[in-house]
C-alpha positions in Angstrom: 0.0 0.0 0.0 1.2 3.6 -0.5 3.2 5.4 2.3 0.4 7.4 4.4 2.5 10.6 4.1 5.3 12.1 1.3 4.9 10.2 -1.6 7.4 10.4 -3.7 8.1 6.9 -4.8 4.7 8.2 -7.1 6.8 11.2 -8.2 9.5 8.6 -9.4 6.7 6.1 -10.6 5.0 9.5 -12.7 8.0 11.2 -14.3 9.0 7.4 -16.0 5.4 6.5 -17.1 5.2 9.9 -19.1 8.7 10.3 -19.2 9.1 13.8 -18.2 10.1 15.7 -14.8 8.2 18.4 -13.3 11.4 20.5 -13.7 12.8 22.0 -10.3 8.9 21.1 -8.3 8.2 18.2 -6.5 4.8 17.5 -4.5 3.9 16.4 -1.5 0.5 14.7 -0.2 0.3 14.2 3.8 -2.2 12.6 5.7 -3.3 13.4 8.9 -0.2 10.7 10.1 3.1 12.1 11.4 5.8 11.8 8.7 7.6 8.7 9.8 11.9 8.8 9.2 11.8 6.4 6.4 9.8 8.4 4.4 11.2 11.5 5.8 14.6 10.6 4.4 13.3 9.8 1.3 12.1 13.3 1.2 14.8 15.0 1.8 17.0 12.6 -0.7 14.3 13.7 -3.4 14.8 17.5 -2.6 18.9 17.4 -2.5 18.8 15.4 -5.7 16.5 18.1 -7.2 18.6 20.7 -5.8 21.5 19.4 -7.5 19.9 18.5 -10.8 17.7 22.1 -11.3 19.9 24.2 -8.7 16.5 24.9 -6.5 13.0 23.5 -5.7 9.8 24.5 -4.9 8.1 22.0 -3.2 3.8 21.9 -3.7 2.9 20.3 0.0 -1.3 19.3 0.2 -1.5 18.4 4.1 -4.6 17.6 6.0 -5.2 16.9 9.5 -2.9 18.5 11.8 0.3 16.4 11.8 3.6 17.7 10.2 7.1 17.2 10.3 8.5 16.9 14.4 11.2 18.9 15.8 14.4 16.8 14.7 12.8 17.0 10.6 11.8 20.4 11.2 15.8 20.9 11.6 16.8 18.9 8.8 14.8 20.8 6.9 16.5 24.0 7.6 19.3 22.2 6.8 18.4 21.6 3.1 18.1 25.6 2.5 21.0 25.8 3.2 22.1 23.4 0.3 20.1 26.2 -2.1 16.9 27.7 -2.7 13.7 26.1 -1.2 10.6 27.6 -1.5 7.7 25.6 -0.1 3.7 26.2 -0.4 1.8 24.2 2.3 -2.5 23.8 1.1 -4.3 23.1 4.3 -7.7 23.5 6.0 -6.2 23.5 9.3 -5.6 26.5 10.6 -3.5 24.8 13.6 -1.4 23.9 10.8 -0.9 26.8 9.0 -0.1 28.8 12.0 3.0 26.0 12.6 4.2 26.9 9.1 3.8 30.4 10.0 6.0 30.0 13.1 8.5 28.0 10.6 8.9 30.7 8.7 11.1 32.9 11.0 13.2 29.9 11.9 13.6 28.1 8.6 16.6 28.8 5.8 13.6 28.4 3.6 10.8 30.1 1.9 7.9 28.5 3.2 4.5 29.5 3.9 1.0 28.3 4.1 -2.5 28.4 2.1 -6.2 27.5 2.8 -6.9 24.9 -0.1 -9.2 27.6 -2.2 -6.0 30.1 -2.3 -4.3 27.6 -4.5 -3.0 29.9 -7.1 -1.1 32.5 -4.7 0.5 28.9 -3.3 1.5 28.4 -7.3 2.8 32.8 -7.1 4.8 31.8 -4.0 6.6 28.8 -5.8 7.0 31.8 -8.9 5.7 28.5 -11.3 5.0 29.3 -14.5 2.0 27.9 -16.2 3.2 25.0 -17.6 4.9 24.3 -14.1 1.8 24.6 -12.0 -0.6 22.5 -14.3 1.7 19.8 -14.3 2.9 20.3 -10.5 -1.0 20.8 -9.6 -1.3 17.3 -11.8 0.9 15.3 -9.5 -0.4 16.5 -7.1 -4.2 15.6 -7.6 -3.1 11.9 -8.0 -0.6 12.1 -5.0 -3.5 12.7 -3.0 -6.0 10.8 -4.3 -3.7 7.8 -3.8 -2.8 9.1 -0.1 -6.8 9.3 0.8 -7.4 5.7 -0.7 -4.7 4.7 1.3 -5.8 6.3 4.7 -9.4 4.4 3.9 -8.1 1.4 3.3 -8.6 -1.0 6.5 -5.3 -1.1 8.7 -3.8 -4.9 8.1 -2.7 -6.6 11.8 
């Protein structure tokens, strides 16, 4: 079953099936779950790698719930902006959650900040996509989190 938070073995699994990259953006669907390392890690292997391949990344985040990243990833990834430019959009309903990012903001080596779900296209200004960028980046994401919410419904295996 898919990973309950950042996805990006679909990120891999989408640029080979149409054989294209989403340039310098990657996307992100959490559930309400906290980020576990494994797929932390991941996450942050998938952002250096873009970092290194485009020189920068903007990262399209679609979070629900109120779970996030914990203290010792919240570090790490302060750590990565310092590797280059970051810019991150977070699209929640949670205001709890959008406050955190808030708070992130004057601590982080990133750009990061946070959008109610229906303010979608100033989270696509913040990333400064173009249009090609934010349909396909907006694509991704639709299917990271449809796969995400069939996951989170799917009955928990003992």
């Amino acid at each position: 079953r898919p990973p309950r938070s950042t996805l990006f073995p679909y990120t891999t699994l989408f640029r080979s099936r149409h054989d294209t990259a989403v340039d310098h953006v990657m996307a992100v669907a959490h559930t309400p779950d906290p980020v576990d390392s494994t797929e932390w890690e991941a996450f942050l292997d998938a952002a250096r790698a873009t970092l290194a391949r485009e020189g920068q990344v903007a990262i399209l985040v679609r979070a629900s719930g109120v779970g996030g990243p914990d203290v010792t990833q919240r570090a790490s990834l302060s750590e990565l902006g310092k590797l280059g430019p970051v810019r991150m959009a977070v699209l929640t309903d949670s205001a709890f959650l959008r406050g955190t990012v808030m708070a992130l903001r004057w601590m982080q080596a990133i750009e990061v900040r946070a959008f109610s779900p229906e303010h979608e296209t100033r989270a696509i200004e913040h990333l400064a996509l173009n249009a090609d960028q934010a349909i396909r980046a907006l694509a991704l994401l639709n299917m990271l989190s449809d796969r995400c919410a069939d996951s989170v419904h799917e009955p928990m295996s003992n």
